[in-house]
N, CA, C and O atoms as a DFTB+ gen file, in Angstrom:
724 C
 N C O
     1  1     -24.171      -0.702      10.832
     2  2     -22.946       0.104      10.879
     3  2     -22.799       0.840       9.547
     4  3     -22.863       0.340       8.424
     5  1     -22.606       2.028       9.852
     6  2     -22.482       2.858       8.170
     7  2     -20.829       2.755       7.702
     8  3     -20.007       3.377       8.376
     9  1     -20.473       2.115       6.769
    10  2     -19.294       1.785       5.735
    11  2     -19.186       2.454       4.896
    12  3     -18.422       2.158       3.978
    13  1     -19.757       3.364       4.893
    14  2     -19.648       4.911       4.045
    15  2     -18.196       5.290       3.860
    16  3     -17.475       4.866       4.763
    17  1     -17.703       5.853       3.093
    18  2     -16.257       6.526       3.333
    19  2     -16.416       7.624       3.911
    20  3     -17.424       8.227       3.544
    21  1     -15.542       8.327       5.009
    22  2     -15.455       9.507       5.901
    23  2     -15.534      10.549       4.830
    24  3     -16.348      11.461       4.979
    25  1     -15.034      10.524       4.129
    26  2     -15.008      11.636       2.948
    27  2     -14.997      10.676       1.663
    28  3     -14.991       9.449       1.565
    29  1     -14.995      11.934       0.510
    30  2     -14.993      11.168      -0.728
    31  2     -13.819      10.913      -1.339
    32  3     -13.154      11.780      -1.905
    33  1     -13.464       9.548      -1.241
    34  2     -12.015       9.159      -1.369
    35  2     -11.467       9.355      -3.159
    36  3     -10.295       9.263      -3.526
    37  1     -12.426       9.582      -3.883
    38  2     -11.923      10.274      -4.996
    39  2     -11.286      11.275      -5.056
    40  3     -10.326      11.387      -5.819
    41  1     -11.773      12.401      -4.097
    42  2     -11.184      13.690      -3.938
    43  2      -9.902      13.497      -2.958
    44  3      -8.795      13.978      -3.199
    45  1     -10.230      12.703      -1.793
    46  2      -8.707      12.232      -1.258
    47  2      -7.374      11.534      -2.235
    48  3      -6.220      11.959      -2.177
    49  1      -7.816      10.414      -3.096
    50  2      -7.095       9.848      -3.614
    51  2      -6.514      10.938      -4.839
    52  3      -5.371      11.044      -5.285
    53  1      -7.412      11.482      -5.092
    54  2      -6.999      12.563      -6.461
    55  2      -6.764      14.280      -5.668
    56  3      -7.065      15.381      -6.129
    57  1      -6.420      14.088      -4.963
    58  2      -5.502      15.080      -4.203
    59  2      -4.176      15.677      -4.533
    60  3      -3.279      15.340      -3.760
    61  1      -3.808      16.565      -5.597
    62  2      -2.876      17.128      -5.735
    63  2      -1.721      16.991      -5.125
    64  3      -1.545      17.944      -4.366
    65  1      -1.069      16.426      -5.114
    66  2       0.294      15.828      -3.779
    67  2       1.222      15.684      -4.885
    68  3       0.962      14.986      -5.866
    69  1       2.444      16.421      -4.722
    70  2       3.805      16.225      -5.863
    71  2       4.347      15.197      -5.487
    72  3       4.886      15.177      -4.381
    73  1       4.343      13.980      -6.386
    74  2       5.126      12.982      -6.283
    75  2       6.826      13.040      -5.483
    76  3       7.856      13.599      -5.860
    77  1       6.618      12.448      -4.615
    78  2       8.352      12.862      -4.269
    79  2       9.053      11.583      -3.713
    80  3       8.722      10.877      -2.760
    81  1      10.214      11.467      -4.647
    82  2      10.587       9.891      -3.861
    83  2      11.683      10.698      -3.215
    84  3      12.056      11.847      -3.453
    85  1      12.144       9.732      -2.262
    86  2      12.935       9.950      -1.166
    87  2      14.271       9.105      -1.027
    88  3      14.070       8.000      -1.532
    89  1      15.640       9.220      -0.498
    90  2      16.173       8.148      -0.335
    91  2      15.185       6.666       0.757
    92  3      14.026       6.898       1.102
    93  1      15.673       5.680       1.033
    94  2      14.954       4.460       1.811
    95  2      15.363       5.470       3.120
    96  3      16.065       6.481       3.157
    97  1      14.762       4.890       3.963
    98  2      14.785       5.469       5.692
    99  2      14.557       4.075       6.190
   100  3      13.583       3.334       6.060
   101  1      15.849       3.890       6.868
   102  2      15.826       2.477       7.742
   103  2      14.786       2.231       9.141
   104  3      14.413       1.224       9.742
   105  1      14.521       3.841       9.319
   106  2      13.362       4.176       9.944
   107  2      11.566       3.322       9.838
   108  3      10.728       2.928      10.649
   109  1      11.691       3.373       8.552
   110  2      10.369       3.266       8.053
   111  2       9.970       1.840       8.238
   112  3       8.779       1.613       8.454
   113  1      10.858       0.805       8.175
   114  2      10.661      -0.475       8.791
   115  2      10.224      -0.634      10.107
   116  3       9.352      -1.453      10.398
   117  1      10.612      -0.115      10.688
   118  2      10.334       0.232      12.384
   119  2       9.075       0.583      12.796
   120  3       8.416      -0.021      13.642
   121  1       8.661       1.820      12.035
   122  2       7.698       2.618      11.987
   123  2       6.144       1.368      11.117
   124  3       4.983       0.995      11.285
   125  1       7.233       1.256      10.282
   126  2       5.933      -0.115      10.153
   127  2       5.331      -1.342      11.161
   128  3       4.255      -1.759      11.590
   129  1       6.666      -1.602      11.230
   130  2       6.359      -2.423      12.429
   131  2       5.278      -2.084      13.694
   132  3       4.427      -2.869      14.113
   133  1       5.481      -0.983      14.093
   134  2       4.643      -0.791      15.227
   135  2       2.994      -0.337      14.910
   136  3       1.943      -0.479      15.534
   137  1       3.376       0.290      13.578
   138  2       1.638       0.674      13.031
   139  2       0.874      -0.872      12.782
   140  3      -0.292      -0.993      13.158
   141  1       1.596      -2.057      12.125
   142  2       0.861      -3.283      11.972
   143  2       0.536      -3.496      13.393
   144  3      -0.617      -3.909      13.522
   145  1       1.266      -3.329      14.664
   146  2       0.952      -3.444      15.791
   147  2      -0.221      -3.530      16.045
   148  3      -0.991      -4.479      16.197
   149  1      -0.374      -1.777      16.108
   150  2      -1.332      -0.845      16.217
   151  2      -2.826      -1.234      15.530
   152  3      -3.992      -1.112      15.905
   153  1      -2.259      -1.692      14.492
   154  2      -3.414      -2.144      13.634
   155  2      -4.353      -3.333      14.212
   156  3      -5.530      -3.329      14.572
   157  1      -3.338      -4.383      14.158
   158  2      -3.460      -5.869      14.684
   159  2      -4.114      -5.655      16.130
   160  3      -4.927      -6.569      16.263
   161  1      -4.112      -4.847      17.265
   162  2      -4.548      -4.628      18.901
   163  2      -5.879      -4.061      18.176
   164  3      -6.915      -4.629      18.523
   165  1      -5.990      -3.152      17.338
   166  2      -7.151      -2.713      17.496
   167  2      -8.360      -3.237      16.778
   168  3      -9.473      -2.714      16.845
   169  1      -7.994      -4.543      15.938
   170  2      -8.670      -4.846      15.040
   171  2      -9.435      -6.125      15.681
   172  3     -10.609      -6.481      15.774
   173  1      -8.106      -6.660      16.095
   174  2      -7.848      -7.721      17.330
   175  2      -7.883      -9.078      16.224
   176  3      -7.236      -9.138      15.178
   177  1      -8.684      -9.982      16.681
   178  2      -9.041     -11.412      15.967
   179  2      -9.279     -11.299      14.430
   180  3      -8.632     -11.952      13.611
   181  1     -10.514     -10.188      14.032
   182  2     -10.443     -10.321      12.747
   183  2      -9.012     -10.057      11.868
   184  3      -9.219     -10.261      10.672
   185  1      -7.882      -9.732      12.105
   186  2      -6.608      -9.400      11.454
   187  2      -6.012     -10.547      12.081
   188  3      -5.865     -10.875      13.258
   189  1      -5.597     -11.260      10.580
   190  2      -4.948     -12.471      10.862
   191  2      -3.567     -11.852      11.031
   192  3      -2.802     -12.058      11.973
   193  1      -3.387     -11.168      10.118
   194  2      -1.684     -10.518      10.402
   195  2      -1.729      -8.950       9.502
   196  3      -2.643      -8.359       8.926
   197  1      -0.376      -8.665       9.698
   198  2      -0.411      -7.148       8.738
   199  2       0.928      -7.332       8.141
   200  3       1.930      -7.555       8.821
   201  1       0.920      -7.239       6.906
   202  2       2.699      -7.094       6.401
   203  2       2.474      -5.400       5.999
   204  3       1.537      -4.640       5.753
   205  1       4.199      -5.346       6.125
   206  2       4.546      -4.067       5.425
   207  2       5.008      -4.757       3.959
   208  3       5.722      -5.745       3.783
   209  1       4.331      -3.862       2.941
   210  2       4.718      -4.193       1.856
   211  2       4.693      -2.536       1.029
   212  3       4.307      -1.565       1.680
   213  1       5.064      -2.405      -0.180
   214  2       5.205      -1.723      -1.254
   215  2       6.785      -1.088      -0.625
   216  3       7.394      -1.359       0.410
   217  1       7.024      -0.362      -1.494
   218  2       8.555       0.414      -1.732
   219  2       9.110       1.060      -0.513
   220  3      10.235       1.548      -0.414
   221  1       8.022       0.996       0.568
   222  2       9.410       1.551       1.520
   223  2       9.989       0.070       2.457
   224  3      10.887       0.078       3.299
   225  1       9.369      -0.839       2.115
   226  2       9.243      -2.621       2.651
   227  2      10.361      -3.224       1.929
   228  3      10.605      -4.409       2.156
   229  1      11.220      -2.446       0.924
   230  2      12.149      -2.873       0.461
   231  2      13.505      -2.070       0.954
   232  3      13.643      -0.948       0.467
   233  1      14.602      -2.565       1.943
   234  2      16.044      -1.636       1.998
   235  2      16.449      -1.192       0.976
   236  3      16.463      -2.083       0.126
   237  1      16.875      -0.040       0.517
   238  2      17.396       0.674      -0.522
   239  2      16.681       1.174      -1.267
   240  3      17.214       2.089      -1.896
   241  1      15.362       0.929      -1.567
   242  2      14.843       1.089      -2.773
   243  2      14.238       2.448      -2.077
   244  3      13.873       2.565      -0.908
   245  1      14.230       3.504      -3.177
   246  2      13.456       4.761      -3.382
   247  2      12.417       5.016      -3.027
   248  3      11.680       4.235      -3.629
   249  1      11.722       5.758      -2.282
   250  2      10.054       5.701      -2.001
   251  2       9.138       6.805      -1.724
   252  3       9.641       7.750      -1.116
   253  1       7.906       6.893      -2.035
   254  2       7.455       7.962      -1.769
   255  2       7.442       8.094      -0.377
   256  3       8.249       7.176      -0.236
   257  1       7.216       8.453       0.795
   258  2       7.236       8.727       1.643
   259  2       6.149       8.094       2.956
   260  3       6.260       8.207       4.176
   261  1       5.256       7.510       2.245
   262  2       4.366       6.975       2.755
   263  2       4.402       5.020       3.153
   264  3       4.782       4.195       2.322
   265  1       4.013       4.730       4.289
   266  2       3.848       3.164       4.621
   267  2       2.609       2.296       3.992
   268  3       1.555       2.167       4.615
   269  1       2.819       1.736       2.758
   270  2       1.758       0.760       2.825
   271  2       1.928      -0.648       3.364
   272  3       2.840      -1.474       3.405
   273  1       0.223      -0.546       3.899
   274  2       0.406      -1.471       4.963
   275  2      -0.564      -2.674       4.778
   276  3      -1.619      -2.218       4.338
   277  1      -0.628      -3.835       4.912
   278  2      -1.578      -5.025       4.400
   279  2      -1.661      -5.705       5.426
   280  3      -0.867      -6.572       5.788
   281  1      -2.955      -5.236       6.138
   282  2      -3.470      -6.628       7.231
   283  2      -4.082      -7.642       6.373
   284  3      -4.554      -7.323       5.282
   285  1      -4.099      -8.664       6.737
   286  2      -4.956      -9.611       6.189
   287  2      -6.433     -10.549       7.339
   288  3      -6.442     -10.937       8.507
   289  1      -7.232     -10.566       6.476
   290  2      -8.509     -11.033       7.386
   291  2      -9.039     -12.124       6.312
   292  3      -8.851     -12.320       5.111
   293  1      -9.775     -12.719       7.313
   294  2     -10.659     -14.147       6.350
   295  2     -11.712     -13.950       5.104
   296  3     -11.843     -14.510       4.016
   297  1     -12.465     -12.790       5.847
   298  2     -13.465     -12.537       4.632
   299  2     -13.676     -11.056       4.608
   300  3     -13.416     -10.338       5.574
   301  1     -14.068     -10.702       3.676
   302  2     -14.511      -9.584       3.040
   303  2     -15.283      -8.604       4.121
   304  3     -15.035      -7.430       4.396
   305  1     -16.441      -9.603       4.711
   306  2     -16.936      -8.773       6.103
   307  2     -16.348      -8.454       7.185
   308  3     -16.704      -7.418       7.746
   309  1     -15.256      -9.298       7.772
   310  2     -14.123      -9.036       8.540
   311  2     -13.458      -7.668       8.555
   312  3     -13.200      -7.016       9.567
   313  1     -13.173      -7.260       7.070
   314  2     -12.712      -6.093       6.926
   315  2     -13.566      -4.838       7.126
   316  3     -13.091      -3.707       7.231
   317  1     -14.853      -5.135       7.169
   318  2     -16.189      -3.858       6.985
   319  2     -16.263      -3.733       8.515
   320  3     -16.606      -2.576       8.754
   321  1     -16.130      -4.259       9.380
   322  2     -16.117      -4.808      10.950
   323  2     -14.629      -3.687      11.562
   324  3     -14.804      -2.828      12.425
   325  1     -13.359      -3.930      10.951
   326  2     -12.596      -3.047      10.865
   327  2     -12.880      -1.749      11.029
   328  3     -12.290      -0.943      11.749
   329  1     -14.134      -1.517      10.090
   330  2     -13.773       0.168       9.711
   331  2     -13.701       0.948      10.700
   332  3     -12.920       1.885      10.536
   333  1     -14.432       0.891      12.037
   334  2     -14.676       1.742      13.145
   335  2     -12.967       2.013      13.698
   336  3     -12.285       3.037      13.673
   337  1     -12.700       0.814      14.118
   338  2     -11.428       0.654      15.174
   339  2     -10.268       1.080      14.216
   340  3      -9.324       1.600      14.811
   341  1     -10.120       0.960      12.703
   342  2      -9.496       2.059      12.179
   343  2      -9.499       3.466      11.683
   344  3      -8.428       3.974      11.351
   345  1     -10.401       4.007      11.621
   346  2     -11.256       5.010      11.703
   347  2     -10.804       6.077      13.214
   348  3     -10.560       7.270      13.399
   349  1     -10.873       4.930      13.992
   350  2     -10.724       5.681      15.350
   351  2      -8.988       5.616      15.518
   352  3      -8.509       5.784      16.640
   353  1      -8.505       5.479      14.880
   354  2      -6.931       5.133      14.983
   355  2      -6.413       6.357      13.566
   356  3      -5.348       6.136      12.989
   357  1      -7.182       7.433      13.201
   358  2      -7.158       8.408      12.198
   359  2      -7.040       7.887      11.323
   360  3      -6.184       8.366      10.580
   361  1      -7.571       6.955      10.949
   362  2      -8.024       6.418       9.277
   363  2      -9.020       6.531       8.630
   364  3     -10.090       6.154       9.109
   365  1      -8.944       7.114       7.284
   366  2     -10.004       7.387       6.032
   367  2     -10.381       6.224       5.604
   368  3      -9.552       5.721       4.846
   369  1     -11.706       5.328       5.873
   370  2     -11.900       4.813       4.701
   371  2     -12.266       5.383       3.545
   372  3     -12.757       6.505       3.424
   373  1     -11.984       4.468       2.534
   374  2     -11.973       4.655       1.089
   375  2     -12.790       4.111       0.229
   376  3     -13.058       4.535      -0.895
   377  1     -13.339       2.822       0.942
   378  2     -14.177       1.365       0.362
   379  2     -13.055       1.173      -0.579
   380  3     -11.902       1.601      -0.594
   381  1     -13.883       0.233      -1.531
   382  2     -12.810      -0.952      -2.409
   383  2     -11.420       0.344      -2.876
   384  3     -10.274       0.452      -2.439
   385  1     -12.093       1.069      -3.805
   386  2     -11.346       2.179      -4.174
   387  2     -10.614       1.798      -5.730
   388  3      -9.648       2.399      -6.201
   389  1     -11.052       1.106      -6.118
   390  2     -11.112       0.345      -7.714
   391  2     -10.460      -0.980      -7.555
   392  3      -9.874      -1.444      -8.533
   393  1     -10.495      -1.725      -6.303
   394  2      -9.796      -2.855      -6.457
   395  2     -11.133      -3.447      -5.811
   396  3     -11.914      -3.086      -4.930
   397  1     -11.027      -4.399      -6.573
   398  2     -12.703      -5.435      -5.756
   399  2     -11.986      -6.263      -4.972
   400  3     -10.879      -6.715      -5.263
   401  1     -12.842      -6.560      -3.574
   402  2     -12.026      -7.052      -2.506
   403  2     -11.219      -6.738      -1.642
   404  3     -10.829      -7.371      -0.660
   405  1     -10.751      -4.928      -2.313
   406  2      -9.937      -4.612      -0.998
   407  2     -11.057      -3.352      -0.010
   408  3     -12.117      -2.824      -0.347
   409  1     -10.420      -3.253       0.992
   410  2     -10.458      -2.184       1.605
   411  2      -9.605      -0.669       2.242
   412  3      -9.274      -0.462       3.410
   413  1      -9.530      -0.326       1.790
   414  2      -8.912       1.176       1.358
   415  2      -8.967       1.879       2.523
   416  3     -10.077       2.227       2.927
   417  1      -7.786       2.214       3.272
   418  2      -7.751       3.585       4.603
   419  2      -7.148       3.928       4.225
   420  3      -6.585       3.213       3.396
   421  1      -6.559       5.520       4.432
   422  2      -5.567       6.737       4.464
   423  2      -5.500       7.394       5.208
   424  3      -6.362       8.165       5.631
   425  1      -3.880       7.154       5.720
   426  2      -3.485       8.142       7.136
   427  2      -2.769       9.632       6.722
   428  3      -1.802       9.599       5.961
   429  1      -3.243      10.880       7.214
   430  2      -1.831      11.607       7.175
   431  2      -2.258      12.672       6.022
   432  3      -2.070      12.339       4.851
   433  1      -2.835      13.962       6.319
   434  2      -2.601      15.220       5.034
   435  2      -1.130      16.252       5.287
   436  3      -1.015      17.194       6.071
   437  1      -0.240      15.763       4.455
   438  2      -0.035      14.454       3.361
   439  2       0.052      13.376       3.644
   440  3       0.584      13.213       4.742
   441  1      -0.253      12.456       3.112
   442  2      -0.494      11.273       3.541
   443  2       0.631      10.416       4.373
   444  3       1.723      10.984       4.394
   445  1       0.595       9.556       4.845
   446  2       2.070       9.435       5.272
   447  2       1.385       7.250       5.355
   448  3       2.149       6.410       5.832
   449  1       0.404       6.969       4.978
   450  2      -0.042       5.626       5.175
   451  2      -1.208       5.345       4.515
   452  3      -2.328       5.802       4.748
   453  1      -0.902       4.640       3.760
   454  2      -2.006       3.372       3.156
   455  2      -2.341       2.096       3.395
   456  3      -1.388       1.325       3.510
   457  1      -3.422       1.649       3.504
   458  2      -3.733       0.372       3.869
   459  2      -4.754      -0.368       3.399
   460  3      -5.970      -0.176       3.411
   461  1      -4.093      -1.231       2.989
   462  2      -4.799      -1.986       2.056
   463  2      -5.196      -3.501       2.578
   464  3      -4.507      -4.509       2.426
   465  1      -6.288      -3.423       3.135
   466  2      -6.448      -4.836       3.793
   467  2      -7.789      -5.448       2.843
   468  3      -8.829      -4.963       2.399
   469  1      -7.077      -6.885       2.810
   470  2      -7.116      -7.753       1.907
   471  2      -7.509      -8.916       2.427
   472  3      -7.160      -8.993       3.605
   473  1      -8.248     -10.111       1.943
   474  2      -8.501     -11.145       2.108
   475  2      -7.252     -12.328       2.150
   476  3      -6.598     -12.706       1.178
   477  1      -7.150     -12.695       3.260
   478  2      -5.604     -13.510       2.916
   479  2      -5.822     -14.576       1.903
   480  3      -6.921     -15.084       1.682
   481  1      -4.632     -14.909       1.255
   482  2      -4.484     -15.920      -0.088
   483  2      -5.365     -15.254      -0.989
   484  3      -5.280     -15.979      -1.981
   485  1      -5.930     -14.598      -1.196
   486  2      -6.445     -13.239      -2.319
   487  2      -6.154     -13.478      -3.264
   488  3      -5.440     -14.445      -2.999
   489  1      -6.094     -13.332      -4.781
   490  2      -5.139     -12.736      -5.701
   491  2      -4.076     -11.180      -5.348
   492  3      -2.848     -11.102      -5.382
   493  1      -5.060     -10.121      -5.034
   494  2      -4.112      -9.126      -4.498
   495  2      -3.270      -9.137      -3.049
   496  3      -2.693      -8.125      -2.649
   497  1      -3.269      -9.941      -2.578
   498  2      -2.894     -10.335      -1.620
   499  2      -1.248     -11.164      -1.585
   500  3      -0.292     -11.192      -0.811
   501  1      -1.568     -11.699      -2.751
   502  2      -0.287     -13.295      -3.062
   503  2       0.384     -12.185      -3.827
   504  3       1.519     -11.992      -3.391
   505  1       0.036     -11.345      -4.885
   506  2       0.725     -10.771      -5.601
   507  2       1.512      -9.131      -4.744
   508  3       2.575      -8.648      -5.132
   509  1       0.761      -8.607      -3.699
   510  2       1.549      -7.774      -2.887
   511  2       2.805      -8.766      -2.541
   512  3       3.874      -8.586      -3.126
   513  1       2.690      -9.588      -1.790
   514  2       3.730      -9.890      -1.301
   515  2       4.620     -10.559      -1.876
   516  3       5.536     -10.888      -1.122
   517  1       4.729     -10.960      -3.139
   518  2       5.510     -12.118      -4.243
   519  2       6.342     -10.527      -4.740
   520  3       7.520     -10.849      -4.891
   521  1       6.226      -9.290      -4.984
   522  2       6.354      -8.247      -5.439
   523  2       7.448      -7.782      -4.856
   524  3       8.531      -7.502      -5.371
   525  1       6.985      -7.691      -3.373
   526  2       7.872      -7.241      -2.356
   527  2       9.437      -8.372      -1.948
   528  3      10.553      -7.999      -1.587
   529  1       9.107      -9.292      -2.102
   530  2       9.676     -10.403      -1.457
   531  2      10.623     -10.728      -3.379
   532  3      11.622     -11.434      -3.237
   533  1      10.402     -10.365      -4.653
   534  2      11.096     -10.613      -5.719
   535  2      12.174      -9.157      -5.790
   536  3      13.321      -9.249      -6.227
   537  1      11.505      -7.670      -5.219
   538  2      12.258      -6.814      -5.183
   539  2      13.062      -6.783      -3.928
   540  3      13.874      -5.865      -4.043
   541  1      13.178      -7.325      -2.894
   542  2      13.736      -7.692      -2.154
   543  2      15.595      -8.537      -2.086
   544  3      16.615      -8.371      -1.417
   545  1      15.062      -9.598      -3.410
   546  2      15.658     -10.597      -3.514
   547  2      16.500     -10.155      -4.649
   548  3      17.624     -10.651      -4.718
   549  1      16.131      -9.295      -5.558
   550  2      16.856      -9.303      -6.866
   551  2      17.613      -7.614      -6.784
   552  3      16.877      -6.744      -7.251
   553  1      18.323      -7.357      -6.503
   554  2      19.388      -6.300      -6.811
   555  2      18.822      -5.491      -7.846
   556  3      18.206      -4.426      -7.810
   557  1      19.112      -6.108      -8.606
   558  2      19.326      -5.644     -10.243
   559  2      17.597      -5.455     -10.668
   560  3      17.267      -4.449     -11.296
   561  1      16.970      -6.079     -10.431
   562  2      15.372      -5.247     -10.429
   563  2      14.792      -4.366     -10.175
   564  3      14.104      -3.661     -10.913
   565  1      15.188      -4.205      -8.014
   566  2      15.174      -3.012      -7.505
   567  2      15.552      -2.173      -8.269
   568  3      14.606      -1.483      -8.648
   569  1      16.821      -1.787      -8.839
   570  2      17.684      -0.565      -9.260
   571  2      17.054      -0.369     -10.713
   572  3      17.106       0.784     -11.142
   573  1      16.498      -1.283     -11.485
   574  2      15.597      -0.978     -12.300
   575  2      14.691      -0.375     -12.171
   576  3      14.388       0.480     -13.003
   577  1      13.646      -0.720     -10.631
   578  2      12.618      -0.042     -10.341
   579  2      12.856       1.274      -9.723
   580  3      12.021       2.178      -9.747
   581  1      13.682       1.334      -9.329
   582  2      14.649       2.579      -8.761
   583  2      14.658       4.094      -9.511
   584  3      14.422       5.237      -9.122
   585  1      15.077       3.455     -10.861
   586  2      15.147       4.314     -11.843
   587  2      13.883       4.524     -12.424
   588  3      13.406       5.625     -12.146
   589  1      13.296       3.909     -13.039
   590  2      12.173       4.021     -13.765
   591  2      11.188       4.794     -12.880
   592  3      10.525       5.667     -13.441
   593  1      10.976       4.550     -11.338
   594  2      10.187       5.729     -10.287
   595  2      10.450       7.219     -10.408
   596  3       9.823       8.270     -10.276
   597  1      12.061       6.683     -10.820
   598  2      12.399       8.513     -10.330
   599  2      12.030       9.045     -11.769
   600  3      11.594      10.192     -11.866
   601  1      12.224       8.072     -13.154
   602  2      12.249       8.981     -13.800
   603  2      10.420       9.650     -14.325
   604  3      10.073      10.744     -14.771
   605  1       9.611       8.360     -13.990
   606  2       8.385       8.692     -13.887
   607  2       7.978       9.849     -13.147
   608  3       7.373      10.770     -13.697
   609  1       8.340       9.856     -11.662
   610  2       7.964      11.010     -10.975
   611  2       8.628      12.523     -11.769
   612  3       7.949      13.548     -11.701
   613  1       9.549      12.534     -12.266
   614  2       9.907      13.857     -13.049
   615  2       8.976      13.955     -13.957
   616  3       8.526      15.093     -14.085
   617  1       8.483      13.057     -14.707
   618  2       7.469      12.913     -15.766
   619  2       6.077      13.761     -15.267
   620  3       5.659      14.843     -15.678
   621  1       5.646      13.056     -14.456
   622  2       3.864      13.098     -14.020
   623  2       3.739      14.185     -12.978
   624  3       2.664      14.762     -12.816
   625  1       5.008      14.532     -12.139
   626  2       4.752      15.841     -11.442
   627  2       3.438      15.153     -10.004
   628  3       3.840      14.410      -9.108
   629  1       2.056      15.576     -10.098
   630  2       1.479      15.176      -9.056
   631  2       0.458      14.477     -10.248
   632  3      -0.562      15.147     -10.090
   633  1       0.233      13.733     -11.091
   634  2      -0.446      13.006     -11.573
   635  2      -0.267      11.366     -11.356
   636  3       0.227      10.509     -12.089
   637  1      -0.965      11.283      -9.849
   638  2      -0.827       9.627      -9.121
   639  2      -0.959       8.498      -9.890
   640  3      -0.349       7.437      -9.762
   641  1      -2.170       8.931     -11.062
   642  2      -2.609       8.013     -11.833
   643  2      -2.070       7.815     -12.915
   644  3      -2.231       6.678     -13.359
   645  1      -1.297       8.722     -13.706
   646  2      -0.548       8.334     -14.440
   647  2       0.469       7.686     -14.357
   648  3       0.816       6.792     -15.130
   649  1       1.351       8.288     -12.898
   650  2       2.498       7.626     -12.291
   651  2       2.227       6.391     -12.215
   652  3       3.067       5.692     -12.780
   653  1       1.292       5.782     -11.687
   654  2       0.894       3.818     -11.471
   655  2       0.854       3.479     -12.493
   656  3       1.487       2.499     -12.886
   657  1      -0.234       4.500     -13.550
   658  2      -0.077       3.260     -14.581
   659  2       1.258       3.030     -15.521
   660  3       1.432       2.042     -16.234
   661  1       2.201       4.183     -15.375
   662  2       3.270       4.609     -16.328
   663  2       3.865       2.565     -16.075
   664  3       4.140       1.723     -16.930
   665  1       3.845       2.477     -14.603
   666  2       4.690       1.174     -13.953
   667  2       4.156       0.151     -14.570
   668  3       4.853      -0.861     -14.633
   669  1       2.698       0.122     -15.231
   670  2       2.349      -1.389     -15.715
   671  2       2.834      -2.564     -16.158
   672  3       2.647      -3.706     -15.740
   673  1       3.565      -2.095     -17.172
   674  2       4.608      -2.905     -18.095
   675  2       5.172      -3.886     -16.955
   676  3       4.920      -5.062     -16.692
   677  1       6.061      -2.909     -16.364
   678  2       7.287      -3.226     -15.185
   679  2       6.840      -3.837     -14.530
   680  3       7.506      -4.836     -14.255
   681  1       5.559      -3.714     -13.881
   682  2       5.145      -4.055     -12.786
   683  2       4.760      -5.999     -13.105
   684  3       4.962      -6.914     -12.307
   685  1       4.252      -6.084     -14.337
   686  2       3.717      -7.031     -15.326
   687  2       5.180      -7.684     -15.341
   688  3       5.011      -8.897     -15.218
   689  1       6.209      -7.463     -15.415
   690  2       7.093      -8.463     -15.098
   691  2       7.951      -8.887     -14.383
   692  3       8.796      -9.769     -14.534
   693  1       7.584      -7.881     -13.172
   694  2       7.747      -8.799     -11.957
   695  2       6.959      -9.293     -11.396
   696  3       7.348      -9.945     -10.427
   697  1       4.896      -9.256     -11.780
   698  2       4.412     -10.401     -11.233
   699  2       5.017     -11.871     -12.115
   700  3       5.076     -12.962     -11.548
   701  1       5.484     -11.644     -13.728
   702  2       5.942     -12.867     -14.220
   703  2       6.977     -13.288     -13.300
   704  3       7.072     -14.428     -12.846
   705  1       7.701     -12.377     -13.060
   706  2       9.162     -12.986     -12.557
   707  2       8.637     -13.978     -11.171
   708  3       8.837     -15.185     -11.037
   709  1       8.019     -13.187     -10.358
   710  2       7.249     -14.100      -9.208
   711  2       6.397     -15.206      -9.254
   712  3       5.809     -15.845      -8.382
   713  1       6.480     -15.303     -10.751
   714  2       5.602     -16.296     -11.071
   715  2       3.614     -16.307     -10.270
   716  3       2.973     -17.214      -9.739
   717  1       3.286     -14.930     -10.555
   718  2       1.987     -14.511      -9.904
   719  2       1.003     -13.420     -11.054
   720  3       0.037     -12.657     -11.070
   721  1       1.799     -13.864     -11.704
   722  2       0.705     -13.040     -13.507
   723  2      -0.426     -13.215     -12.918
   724  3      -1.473     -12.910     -13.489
């Protein structure tokens, strides 16, 4: 089976796209919901499950516009087995895409979905969801992270990579806070 990426996900990922956060859309929960569906039927057995996670997985909080999405599978080959049946569901693979262990799709010019499927109990895996589930829980974090997005995105304009890393710090203490450093 060729695991090639459909295109070259450098040039996808480094795609000129103006950062734009949005108010939350109570929508987008929904909309998640049925894409893990979607995901989970077509993947079938190898997808143990799919969470919605990153910033639109949180009520209230600010977001770019897009669903990231985290199936989880047993092993690493599980996910390479994937690539077809998401692929055929209009997904880009990406391969790892600088994270070792994951696997990388992209839905949508502009994008409108990411997916990041992961080895369950992972390191990136425990720490997606400790992330989601601490901004969830804490008010006063969210609205920290709230701010600091928007004011980054005025900053970086369409520079993706600067925008992520601008979050490091932040991001670094809410894996402390989750206790998932």
């Amino acid at each position: 089976m060729d695991t090639r990426p459909a295109i070259d996900p450098e040039e996808l990922w480094l795609a000129s796209e103006r950062i734009v956060l949005v108010e939350h859309d109570p929508r987008w929960l929904s909309a998640a919901e049925e894409e893990c569906g979607r995901i989970a039927s077509a993947c079938g057995t190898l997808v143990l499950r799919v969470e919605h996670i990153g910033s639109t997985s949180v009520p209230g909080l600010i977001a770019k516009p897009v669903l990231d999405l985290m199936p989880l599978v047993r092993t690493l080959g599980d996910g390479f087995a994937c690539v077809e049946p998401m692929r055929a569901m209009g997904y880009w693979y990406a391969g790892e895409f600088g994270i070792e262990g994951r696997h990388l799709f992209v839905k949508g010019s502009p994008r409108t979905h990411h997916v990041h499927m992961l080895v369950e109990r992972s390191r990136e895996a425990i720490r997606h969801l400790a992330v989601r589930e601490v901004l969830r829980t804490s008010p006063e974090l969210a609205a920290r992270y709230a701010a600091l997005k928007g004011e980054l995105a005025a900053r970086f304009g369409d520079d993706r990579d600067g925008y992520a890393s601008a979050k490091g710090a932040f991001m670094r203490e809410v894996f402390d806070r989750a206790g998932v450093a």
